[in-house]
N, C-alpha and C positions, 0 to 999 in steps of 0.2 A: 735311522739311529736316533735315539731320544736325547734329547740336550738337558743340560742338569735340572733346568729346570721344569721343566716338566716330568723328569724322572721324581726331583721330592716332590710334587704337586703329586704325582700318582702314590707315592708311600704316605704322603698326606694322610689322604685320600681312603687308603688302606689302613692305618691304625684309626681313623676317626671311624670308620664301619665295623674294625674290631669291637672297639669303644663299645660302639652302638650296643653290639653285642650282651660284649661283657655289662653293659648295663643293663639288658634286660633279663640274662642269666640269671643275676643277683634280684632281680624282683626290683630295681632302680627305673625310675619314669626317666627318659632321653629329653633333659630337658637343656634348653638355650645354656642357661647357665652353666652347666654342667661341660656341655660341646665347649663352650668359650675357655673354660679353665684346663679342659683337659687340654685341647690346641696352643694355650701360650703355654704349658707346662714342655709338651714334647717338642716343641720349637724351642725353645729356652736350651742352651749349653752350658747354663750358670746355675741350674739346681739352684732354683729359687726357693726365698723363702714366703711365705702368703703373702705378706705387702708387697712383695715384687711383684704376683701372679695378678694380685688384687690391681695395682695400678696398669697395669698392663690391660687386663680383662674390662678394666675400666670404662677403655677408649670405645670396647665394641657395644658396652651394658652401662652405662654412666649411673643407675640407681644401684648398681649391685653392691651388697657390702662387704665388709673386711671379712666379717662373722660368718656371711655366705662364703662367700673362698674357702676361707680354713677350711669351716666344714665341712666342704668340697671336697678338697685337697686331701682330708683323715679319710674321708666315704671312698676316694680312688685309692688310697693306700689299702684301705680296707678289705676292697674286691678283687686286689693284685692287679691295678692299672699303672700304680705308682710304687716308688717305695719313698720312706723318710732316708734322710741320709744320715746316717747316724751319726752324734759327736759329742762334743765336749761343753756343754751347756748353755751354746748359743741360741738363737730363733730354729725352729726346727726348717730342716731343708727338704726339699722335695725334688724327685729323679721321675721323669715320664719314661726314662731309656731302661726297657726289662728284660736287654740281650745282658749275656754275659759279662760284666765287669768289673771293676773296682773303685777306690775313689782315693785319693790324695787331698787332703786341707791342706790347706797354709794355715798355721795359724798366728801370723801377722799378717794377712788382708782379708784371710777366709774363703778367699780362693778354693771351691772346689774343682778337680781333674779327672774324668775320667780316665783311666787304663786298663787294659787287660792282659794278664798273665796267666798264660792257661792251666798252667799246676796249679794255680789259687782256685781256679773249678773244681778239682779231684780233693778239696782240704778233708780229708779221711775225720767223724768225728769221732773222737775217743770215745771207748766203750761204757765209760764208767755216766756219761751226760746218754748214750744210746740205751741204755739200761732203764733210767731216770725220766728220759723226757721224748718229746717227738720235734725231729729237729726240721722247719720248716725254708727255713734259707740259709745259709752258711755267708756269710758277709767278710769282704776284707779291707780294712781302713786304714791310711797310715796319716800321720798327722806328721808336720814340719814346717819348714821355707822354702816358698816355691823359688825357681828361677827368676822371677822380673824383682822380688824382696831382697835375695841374694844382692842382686846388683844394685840395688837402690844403697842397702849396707854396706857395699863395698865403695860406692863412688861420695858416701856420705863421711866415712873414714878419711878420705883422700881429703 
């Protein structure tokens, strides 16, 4: 029986040889920089945004810059390794997780959430945008106050 940790060393393990892939698919050279950003991106549960990835990727690449990241980070949105997370006109945020889901903001700490609700998979698009355009991901986003905000407003009342 495989203990946790070696179970995500092997799914590691597995999306970085995707990776690989998908970056040669796309006509992209497999370079250091690129491995480093994609690995602290799908390690990450905080949907970073580039100065997060950046200082992070830092520790393993200490010359790399801001300006590399980013445009990192746009090239794997690009080839469908990543997605931006969509919102309301803060730093753009970045998602290495391309299973099924959705996303909740806080928008008092900015807090993003992962969830999944699986009728928000089947969102039927109207005819009138299928007629017009080609719809290439259907996305679901809700914005509000997380749980730990909530509490912080409630015991700040008090």
């Amino acid at each position: 029986m495989l203990n946790s940790s070696s179970r995500n060393s092997g799914q590691l393990k597995e999306k970085m040889d995707a990776f690989r892939m998908r970056c040669r698919a796309a006509g992209l050279k497999v370079t250091p920089q690129r491995m480093a950003v994609y690995k602290v991106l799908i390690e990450s549960k905080q949907h970073p945004a580039a100065h997060m990835v950046f200082r992070k990727v830092r520790e393993a690449i200490p010359g790399i810059s801001l300006d590399t990241v980013n445009r990192t980070l746009l090239t794997l949105s690009k080839i469908g390794a990543a997605f931006v997370v969509e919102g309301s006109g803060d730093a753009k945020r970045f998602d290495g997780n391309l299973e099924s889901h959705q996303h909740f903001k806080c928008i008092k700490c900015k807090r993003i959430v992962d969830f999944h609700h699986e009728p928000f998979d089947n969102i039927e698009v109207p005819a009138g945008i299928k007629k017009k355009f080609t719809v290439l991901r259907k996305t679901v986003y809700f914005e509000g106050i997380c749980d730990s905000c909530l509490k912080k407003t409630s015991a700040d009342s008090v």
